[in-house]
VEXVO-931153 format. One record per residue: residue in one letter; x, y, z of N, C-alpha, C in turn. Coordinates in steps of 0.02 Angstrom, whole numbers, padded with zeros to 5 digits, always signed. Layout:
residues N
AXYZXYZXYZ ...
END
This chain:
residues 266
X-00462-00302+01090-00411-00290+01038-00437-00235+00991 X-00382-00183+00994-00423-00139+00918-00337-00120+00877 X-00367-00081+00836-00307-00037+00800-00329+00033+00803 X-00275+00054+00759-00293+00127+00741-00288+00154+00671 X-00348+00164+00632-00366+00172+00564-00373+00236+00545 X-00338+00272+00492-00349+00343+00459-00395+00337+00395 X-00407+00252+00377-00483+00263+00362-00497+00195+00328 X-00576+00204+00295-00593+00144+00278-00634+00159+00210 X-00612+00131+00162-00613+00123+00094-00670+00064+00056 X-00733+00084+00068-00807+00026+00050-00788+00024-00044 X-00809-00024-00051-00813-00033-00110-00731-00016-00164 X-00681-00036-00146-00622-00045-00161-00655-00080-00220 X-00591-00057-00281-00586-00095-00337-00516-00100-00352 X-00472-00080-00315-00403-00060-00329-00337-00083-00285 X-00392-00141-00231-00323-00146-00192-00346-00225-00197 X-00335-00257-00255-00348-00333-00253-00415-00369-00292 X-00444-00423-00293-00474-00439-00319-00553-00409-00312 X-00584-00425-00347-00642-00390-00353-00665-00332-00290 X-00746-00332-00294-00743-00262-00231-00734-00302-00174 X-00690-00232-00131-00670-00232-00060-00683-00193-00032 X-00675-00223+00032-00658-00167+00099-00603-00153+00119 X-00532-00107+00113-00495-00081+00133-00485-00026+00190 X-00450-00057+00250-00436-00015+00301-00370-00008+00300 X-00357+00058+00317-00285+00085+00305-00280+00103+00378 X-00235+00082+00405-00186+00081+00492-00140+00110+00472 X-00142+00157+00538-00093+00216+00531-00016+00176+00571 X+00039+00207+00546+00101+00213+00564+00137+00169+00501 X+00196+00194+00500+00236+00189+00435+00304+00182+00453 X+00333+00151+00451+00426+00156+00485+00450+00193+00398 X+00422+00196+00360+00472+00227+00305+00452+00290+00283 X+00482+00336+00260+00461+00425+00240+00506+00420+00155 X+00443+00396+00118+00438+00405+00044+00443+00472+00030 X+00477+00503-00018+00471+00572-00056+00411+00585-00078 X+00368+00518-00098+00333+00549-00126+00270+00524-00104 X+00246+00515-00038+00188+00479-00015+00153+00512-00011 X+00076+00485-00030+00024+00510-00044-00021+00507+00019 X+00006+00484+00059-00050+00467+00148-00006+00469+00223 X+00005+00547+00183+00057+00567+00250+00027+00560+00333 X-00032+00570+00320-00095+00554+00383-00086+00482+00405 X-00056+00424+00346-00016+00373+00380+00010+00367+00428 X+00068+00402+00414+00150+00399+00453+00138+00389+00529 X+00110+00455+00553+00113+00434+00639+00068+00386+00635 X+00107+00348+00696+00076+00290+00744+00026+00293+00787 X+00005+00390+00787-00055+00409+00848-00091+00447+00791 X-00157+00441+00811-00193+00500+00788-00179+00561+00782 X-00196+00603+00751-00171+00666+00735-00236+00729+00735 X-00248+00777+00765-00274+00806+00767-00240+00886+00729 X-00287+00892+00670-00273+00956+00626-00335+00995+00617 X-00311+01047+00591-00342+01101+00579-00364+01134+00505 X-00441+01122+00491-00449+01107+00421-00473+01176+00414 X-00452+01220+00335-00464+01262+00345-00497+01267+00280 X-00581+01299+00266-00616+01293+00204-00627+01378+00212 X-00613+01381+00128-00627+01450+00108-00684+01452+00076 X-00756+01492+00077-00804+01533+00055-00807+01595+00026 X-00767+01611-00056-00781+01669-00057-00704+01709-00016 X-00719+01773+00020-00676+01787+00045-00679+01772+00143 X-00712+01722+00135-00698+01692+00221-00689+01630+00220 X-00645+01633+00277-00615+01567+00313-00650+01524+00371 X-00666+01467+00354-00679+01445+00398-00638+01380+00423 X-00625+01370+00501-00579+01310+00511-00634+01274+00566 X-00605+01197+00551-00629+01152+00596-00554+01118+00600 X-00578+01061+00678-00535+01033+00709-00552+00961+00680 X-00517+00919+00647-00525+00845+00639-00460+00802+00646 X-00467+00744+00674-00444+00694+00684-00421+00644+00652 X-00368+00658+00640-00349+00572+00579-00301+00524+00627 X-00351+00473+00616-00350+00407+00651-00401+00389+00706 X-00438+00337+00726-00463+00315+00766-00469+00233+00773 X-00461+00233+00852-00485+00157+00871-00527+00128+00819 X-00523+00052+00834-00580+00020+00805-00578-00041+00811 X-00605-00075+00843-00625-00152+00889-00626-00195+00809 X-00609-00256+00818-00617-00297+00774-00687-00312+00766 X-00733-00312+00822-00796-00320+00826-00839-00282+00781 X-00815-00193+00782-00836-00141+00748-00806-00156+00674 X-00756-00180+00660-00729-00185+00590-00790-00258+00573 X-00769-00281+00590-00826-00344+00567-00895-00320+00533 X-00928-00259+00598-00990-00244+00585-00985-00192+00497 X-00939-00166+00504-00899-00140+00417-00926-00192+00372 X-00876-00251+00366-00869-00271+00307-00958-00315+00302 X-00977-00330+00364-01034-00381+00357-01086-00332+00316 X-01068-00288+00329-01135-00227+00281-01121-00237+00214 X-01052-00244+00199-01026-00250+00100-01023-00336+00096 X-01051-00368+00141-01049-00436+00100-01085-00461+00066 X-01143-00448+00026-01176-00457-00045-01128-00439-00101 X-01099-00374-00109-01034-00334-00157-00985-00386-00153 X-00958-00410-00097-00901-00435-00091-00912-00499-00126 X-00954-00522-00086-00962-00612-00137-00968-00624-00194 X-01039-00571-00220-01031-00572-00286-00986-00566-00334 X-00934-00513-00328-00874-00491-00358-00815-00532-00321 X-00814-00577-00297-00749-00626-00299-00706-00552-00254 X-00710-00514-00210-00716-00490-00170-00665-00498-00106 X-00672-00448-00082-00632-00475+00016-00618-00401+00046 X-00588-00425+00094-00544-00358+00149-00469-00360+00113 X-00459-00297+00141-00377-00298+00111-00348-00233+00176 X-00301-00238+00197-00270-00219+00251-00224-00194+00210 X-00227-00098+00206-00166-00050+00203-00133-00013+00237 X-00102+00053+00212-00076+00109+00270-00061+00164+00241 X-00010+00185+00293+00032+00150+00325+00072+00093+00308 X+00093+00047+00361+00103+00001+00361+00080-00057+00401 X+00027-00101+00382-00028-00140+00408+00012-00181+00476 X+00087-00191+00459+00128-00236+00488+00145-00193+00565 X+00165-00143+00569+00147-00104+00630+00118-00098+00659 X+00052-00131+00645-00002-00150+00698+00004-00226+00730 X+00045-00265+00701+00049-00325+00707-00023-00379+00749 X-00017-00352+00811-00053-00403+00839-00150-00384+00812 X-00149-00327+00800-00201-00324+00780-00211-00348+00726 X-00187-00340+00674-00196-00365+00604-00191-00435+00613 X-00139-00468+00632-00155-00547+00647-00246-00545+00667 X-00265-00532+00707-00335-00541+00747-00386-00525+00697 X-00347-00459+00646-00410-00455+00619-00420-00505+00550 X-00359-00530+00513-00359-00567+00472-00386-00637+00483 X-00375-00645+00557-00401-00715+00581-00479-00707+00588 X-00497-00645+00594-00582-00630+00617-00614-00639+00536 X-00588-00621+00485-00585-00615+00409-00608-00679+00409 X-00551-00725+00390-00551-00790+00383-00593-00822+00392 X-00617-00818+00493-00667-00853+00495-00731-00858+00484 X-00748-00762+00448-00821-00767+00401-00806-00797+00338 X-00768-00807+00325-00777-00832+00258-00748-00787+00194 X-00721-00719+00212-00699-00681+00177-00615-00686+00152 X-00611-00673+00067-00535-00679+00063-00487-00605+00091 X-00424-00625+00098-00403-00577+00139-00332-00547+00100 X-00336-00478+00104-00245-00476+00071-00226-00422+00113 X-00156-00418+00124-00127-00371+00126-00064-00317+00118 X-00072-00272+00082-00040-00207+00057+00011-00182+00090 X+00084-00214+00095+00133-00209+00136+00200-00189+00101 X+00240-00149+00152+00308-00125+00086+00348-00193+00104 X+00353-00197+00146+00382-00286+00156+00444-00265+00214 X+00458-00189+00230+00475-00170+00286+00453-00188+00375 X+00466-00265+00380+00435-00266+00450+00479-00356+00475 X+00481-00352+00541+00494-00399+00572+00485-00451+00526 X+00526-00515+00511+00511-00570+00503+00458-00616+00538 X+00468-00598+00597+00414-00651+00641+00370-00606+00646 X+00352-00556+00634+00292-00518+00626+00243-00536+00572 X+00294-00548+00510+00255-00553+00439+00222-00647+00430 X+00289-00679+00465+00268-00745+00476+00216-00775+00499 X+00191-00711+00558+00124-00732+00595+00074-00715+00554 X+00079-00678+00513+00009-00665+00469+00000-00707+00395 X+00060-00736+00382+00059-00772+00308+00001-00821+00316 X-00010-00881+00347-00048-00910+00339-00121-00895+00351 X-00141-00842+00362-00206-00787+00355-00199-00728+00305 X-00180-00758+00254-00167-00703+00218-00168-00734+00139 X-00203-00737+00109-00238-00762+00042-00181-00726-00006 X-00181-00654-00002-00146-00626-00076-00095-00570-00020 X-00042-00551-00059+00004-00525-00034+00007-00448-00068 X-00006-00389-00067+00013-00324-00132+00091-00306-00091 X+00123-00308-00127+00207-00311-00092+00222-00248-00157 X+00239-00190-00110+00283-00142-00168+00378-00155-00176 X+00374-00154-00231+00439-00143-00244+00452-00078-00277 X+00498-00037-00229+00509+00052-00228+00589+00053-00276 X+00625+00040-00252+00698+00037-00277+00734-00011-00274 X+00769-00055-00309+00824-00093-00292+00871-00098-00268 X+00905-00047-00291+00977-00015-00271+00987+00019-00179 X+01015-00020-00140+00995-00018-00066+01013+00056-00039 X+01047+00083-00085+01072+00154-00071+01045+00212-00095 X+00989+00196-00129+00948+00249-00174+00875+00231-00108 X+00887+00165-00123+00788+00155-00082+00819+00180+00006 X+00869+00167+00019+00885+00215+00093+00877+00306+00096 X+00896+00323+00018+00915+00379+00002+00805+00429+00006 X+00775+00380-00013+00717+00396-00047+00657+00372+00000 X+00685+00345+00049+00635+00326+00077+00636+00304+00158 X+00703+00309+00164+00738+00322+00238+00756+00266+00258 X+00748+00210+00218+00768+00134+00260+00805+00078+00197 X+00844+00053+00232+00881-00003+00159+00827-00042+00139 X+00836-00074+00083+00785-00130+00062+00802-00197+00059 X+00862-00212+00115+00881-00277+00119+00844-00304+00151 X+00783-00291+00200+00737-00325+00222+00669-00331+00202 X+00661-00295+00139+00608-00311+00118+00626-00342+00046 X+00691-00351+00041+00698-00417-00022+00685-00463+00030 X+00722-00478+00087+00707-00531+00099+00666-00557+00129 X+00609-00512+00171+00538-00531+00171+00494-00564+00087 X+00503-00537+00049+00478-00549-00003+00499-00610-00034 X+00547-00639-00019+00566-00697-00019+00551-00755+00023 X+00523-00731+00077+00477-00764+00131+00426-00795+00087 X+00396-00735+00065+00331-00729+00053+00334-00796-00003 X+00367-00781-00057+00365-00821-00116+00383-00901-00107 X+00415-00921-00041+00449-00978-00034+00355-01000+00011 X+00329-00965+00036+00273-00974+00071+00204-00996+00027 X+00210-00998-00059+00165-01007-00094+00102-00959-00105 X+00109-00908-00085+00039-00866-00033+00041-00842-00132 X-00007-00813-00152-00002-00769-00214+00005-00680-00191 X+00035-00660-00263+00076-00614-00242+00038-00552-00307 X+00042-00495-00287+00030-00423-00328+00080-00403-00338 X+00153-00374-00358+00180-00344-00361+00185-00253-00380 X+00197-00205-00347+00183-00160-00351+00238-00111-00351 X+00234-00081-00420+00283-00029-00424+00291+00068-00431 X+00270+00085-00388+00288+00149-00409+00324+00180-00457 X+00310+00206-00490+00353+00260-00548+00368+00318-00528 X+00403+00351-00513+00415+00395-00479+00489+00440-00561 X+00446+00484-00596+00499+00514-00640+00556+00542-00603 X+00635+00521-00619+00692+00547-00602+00699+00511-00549 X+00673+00463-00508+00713+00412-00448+00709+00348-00469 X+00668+00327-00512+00646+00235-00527+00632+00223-00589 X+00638+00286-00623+00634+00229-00702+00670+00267-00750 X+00719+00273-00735+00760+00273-00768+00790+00181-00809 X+00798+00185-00866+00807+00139-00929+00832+00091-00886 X+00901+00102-00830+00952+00033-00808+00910+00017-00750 X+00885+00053-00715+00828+00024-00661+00773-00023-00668 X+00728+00009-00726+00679-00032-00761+00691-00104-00773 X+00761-00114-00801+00786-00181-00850+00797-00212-00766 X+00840-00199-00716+00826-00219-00663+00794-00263-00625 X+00736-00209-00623+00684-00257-00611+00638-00302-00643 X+00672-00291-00709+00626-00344-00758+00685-00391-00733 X+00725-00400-00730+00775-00453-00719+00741-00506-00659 X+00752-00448-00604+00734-00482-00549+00655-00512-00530 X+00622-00481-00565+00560-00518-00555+00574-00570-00612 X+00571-00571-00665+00613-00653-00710+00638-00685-00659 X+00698-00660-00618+00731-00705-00573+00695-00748-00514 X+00642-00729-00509+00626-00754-00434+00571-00792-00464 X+00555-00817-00518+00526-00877-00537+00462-00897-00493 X+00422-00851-00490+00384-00872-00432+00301-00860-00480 X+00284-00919-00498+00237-00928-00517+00154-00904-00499 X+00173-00900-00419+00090-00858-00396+00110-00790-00403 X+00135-00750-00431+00149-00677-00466+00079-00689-00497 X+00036-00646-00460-00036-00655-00526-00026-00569-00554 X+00000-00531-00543-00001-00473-00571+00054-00417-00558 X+00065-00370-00597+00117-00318-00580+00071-00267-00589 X+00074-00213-00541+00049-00149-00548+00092-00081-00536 X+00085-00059-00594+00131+00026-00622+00088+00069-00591 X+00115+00092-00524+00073+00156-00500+00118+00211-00514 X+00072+00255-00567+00111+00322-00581+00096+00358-00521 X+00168+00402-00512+00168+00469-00450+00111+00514-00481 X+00062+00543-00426+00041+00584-00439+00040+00620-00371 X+00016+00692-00396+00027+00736-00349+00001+00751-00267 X-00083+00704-00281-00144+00709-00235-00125+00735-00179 X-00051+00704-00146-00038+00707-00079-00010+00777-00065 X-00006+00805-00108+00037+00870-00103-00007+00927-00036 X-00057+00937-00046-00101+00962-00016-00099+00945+00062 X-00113+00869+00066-00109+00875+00140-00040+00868+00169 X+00008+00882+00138+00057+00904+00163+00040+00940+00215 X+00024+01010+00175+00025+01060+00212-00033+01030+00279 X-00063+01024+00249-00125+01015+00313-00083+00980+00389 X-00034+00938+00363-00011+00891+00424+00053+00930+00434 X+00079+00976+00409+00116+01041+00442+00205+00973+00431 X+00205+00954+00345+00274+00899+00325+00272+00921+00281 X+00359+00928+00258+00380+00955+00222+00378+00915+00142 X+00351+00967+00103+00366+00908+00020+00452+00914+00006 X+00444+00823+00011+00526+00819-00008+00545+00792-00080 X+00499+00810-00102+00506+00777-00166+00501+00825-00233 X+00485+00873-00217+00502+00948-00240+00459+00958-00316 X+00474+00975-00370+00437+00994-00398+00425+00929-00486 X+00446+00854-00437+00440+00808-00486+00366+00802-00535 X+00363+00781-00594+00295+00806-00633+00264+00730-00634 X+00211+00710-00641+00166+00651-00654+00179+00625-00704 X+00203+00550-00724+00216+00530-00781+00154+00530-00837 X+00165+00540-00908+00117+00554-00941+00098+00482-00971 X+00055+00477-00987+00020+00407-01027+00046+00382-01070 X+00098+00407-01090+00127+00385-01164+00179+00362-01128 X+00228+00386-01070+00255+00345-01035+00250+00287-01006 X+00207+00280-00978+00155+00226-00928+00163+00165-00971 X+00114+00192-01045+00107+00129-01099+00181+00085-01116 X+00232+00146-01101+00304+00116-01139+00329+00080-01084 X+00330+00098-01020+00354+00053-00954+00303-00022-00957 X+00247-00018-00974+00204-00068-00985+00222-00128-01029 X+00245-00089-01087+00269-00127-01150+00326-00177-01125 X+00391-00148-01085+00449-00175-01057+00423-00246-00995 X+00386-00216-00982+00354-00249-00918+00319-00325-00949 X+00312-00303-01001+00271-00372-01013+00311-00430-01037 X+00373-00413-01054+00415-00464-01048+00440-00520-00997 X+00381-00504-00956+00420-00545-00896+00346-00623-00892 X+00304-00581-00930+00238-00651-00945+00192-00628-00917 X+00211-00591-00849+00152-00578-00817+00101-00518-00820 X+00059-00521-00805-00029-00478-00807+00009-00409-00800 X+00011-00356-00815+00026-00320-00823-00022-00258-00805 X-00022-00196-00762-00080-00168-00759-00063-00088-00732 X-00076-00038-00758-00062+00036-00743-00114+00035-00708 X-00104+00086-00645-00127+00093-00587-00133+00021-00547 X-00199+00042-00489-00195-00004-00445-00258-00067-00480 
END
């Protein structure tokens, strides 16, 4: 059994509880405006052409984003960070992409998790089979579930797919007891606008779901712009600007009306 990973992230502080190991599996069924790990998207490795400037010369190399990787070999990963991990209340956390596109692997590898002894989460838009996501809930400690748009005609509009199945995966999730991250992108001029915001303060109030241990405000930023080009995809998201800090704080302020932990960035 293996997958296919565009990379691996030692000492995570940002995708869950204390330090981690995060592996990000390539393939994505959704095309965000504004994604930052376009090297995601395909389902195959990708071979590009990196081109470093010196001065006035060019130099290019050939590299590869994505490769195999045996659960055996992932194991031998995290067993190297398990002093970090334990100490810091710690684990693996499975991103992307979308972790759920790998399905049978990620089951295997969450079950390989488990049985060292490590806690496990994973970083999902909530875009995926029901009986896909079902097979991994009970190997699966913490949930980071983004919520992109509400409105099923904007999040189709913005990201290529309705979000009637990842409300109602997420409703899986919460009826399943599992604890939950909630994760929101900010994206200036598509998602936070004033009637959107109140929205989703509504709806997270609404869903009463007590293992909500946190909400996280990921401001858009640009990072991904670059390898655009590199992976030869178009920026569709055009010349939107990074929300500024004084924003962030004020979406924060709204946000905390709902009780819960509250947190800019990841």
């Amino acid at each position: 059994m293996n997958g296919i990973i565009f990379s691996v992230k030692r000492y995570s502080i940002h995708d869950g509880p204390g330090i981690r190991v995060t592996f990000f599996l390539k393939g994505c069924p959704l095309a965000c405006r504004w994604c930052h790990n376009p090297e995601g998207i395909s389902p195959e490795p990708e071979e590009v052409i990196q081109v470093n400037r010196v001065g006035d010369k060019e130099f290019s190399k050939k590299e590869v984003a994505g490769k195999h990787l045996t659960i055996s070999e992932m194991m031998t990963i995290i067993e190297k960070e398990r002093v970090f991990i334990e100490r810091s209340g710690g684990g693996v956390t499975f991103s992307g992409g979308e972790p759920l596109m790998q399905p049978d692997f990620l089951m295997e590898a969450l079950r390989a998790c488990r049985e060292k002894g490590f806690h496990t989460a994973v970083d999902t838009s909530g875009f995926a089979s029901p009986e896909n996501l079902k097979k991994i809930i009970s190997l699966t400690d913490l949930f980071l579930f983004d919520l992109k748009h509400l409105d099923p005609k904007k999040h189709l509009l913005y990201t290529g797919v309705s979000n009637e199945l990842i409300i109602s995966n997420l409703g899986v999730i919460i009826e399943s007891g599992k604890e939950i991250m909630i994760r929101i992108p900010v994206i200036p001029g598509i998602n936070d606008d004033p009637s959107h915001l109140d929205s989703l303060i509504a709806f997270i109030n609404n869903m009463k779901a007590a293992r909500i241990r946190m909400i996280n405000l990921l401001p858009y930023h640009k990072a991904g712009l670059a390898k655009y080009r590199k992976f030869g995809r178009e920026n569709m998201i055009g010349s939107v600007e990074q929300p500024t800090s004084e924003r962030m704080k004020e979406i924060k302020k709204l946000f905390s009306e709902t009780g819960i932990k509250i947190k800019i960035g990841g």
